[in-house]
N, C-alpha and C positions, 0 to 999 in steps of 0.2 A: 167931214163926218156929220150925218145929218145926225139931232136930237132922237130920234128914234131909230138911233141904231146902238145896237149892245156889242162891246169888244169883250171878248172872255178870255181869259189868260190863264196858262199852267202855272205853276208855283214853282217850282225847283228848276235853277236854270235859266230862269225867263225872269223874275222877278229878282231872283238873288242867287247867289254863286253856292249850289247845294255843297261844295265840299266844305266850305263855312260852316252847314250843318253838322258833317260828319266832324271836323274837327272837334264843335265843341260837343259832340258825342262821347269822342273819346276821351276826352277830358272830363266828363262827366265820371264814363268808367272806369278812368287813370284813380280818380280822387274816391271812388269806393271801392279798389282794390288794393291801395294804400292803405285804408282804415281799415278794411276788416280781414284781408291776405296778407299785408305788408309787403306789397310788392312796388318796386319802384318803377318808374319808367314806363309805367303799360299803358297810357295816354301813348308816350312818343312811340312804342316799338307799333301799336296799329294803325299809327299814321304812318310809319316806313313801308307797312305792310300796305296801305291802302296807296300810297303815290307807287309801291313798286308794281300796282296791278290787281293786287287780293283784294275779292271781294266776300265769299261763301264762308271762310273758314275764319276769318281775319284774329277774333277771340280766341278760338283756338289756338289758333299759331303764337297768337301773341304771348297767352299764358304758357304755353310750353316753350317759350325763348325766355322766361322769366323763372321758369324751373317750377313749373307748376302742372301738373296733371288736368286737363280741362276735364270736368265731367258735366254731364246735362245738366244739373240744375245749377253750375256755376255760368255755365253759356245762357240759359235761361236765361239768370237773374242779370248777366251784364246787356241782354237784348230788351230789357225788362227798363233798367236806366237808363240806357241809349234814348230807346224809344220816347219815355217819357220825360227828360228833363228837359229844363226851360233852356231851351236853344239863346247861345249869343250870337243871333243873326240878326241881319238889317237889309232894308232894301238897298238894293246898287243906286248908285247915284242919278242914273239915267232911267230908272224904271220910275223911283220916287219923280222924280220931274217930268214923266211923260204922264205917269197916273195923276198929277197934279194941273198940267195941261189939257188932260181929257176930259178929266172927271165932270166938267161945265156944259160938255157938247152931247153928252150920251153918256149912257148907262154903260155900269166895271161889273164883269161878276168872274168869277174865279172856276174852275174845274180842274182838280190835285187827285191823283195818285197817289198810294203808298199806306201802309198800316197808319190808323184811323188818329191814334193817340201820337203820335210824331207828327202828322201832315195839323191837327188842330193847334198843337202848340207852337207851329211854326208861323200857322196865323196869326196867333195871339202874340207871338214876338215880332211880325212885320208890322201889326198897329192895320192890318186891310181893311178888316170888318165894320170901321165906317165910310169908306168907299167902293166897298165891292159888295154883292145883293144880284141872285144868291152865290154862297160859297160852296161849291160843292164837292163835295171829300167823296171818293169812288167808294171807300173804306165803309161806308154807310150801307150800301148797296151789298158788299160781299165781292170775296175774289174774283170770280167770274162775272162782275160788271167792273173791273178793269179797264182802262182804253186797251185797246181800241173800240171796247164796247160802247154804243152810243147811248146808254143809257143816261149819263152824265149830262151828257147834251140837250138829253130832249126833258131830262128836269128843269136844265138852262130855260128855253123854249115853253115850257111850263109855265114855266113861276116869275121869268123875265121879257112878255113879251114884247120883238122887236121888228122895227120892219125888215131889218137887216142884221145881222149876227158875223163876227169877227173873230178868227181865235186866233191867237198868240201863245207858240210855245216852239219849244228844241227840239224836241229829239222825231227825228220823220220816219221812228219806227212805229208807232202807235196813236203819235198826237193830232194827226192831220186826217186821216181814214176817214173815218167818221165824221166829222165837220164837214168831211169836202162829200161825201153821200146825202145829206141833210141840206147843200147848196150853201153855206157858209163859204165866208173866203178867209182863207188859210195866210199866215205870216210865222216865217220861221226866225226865230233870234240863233244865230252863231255865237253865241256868245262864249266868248276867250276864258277859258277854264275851265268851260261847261264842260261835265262828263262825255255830252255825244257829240261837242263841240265837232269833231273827223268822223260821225256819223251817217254816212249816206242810206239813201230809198229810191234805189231809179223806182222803183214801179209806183209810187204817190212821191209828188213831191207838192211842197208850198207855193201858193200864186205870189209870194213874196218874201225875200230874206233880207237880213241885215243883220248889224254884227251886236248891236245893242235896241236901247226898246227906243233910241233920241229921232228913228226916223219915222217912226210909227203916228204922229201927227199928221203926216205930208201925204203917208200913203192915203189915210183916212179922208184926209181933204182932195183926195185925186176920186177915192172911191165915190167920195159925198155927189159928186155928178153923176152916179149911177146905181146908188143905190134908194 
């Protein structure tokens, strides 16, 4: 990896195990629908709901298997805590030790997905923002600069310039498009748990996989003669 090259990584999935997040989501919502519904259990029944598959309705279902009528502004206010509490997440073991290996050779900047006030406090719980520059949250931009839209990218490109540019992420339905249009080279992490972990894209795929972020030094140092 030469010094003027920038690796940009997604957040969820690549960095740390997003269902980490959702759990302690729901936990968040468990412990304000004990206090103010008195319900029990509604942390564990949307995590049965979330490993058995449910994603859309998940509050719903869960407050009506607790004998509760959901109505809008009670799904509201539980999307409302989700979103914004202070997540018990951490970097996976092997993302912390490759950000800690790289960060010496070349520039970290980040590009995350996902409603604006959840994807920032997940920053502020990984501890990134002093190694990553810039962080860029799609959420800023509006729905429709989403990946695959390359908006995110070319603020990357903006505000970080490098000779060479690197992205890191899971899922090859949206995260790779656009990097590999802009001549970036693409690295996909498999990583075991990951929601799109059994996710295929024949039509884009990544110039590189592995199954955590521990080989992502080596690829850099193969790249570093060519870029």
């Amino acid at each position: 990896m030469k010094s003027g090259s920038c690796v940009v990584f997604d957040l969820d999935d690549t960095l740390y195990l997003e269902r980490d997040y959702v759990h302690s989501g729901f936990e968040a919502a468990g412990r304000w629908t004990a206090q103010w519904i008195g319900v029990a259990d509604f942390a564990g029944r949307c995590w049965s709901g979330f490993i058995a598959g449910r994603r859309q309705t998940i509050f719903d279902s869960a407050l009506r298997e607790c004998g509760q009528q959901p109505t809008p502004e009670m799904v509201s206010a539980l999307v409302e805590i989700y979103r914004t509490h202070t997540p018990s997440i951490a970097l996976a073991p092997d993302a912390s030790e490759t950000l800690n290996a790289i960060s010496h050779a070349g520039s970290i900047a980040v590009v995350s997905d996902g409603a604006l006030a959840s994807q920032s406090r997940k920053v502020e719980a990984l501890g990134i923002g002093s190694i990553a520059a810039p962080i860029v949250l799609t959420g800023i931009f509006g729905g429709e600069f989403r990946k695959p839209h390359p908006r995110a990218f070319q603020e990357v490109e903006r505000r970080r310039p490098a000779g060479a540019y690197v992205h890191v992420a899971d899922n090859p339905l949206k995260d790779f498009a656009a990097p590999k249009r802009l001549g970036w080279v693409t690295v996909r992490v498999r990583r075991r748990g990951g929601l799109h972990c059994a996710v295929e894209n024949s039509g884009i795929a990544a110039d590189y996989e592995m199954d955590d972020c521990l080989g992502l030094p080596e690829v850099l140092a193969r790249l570093g003669e060519s870029i």
